[in-house]
Structure formats: structure tokens, C-alpha cells
Residue, then its C-alpha position, 0 to 999 in steps of 0.5 A: x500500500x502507498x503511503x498516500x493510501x495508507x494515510x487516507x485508510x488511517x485518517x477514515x479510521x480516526x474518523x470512525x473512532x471519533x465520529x462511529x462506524x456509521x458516520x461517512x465523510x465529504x473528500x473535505x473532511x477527510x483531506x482536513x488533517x492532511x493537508x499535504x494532499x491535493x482534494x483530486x488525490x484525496x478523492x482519487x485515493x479514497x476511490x481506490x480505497x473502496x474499489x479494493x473494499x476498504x471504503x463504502x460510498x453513502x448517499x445523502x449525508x446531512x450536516x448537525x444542523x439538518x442540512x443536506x451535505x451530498x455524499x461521502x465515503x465511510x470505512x468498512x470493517x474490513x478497512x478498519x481492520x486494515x488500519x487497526x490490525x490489532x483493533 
């Protein structure tokens, strides 16, 4: 694994950990704590994650407030366990 893949599979992890399991984040939240990374490859990144079934696309996330937010990805368990291997 890459390092650019391995650093968007770790910061869906800290997000689950903080957020839930069943919480998915916009390219921007998950490109916020890596700012060394353009939005483009955040996204392409993630992509790949879930074409080798460490990430889930969601529909329709909302904001706190009740605000539609578009869509997002979300890590799968088997993502998780990638990340957190002794999780």
C-alpha cells in the first residue's frame, strides 16, 4: 500500500473512532488533517480505497444542523481492520 493510501485508510479510521462506524465523510473532511494532499488525490485515493473494499460510498449525508451535505465515503470493517490490525 502507498503511503498516500495508507494515510487516507488511517485518517477514515480516526474518523470512525471519533465520529462511529456509521458516520461517512465529504473528500473535505477527510483531506482536513492532511493537508499535504491535493482534494483530486484525496478523492482519487479514497476511490481506490473502496474499489479494493476498504471504503463504502453513502448517499445523502446531512450536516448537525439538518442540512443536506451530498455524499461521502465511510470505512468498512474490513478497512478498519486494515488500519487497526490489532483493533
Amino acid at each position: 500500500m502507498s503511503p498516500t493510501t495508507e494515510r487516507c485508510l488511517q485518517r477514515l479510521a480516526d474518523l470512525r473512532e471519533t465520529h462511529g462506524a456509521e458516520r461517512a465523510f465529504t473528500f473535505a473532511t477527510i483531506g482536513d488533517e492532511l493537508p499535504e494532499f491535493s482534494r483530486a488525490t484525496i478523492r482519487r485515493t479514497v476511490r481506490l480505497l473502496a474499489r479494493r473494499g476498504h471504503a463504502e460510498y453513502c448517499r445523502g449525508l446531512y450536516t448537525a444542523e439538518g442540512d443536506l451535505a451530498g455524499s461521502g465515503y465511510c470505512i468498512t470493517e474490513t478497512g478498519y481492520k486494515a488500519a487497526r490490525p490489532d483493533a
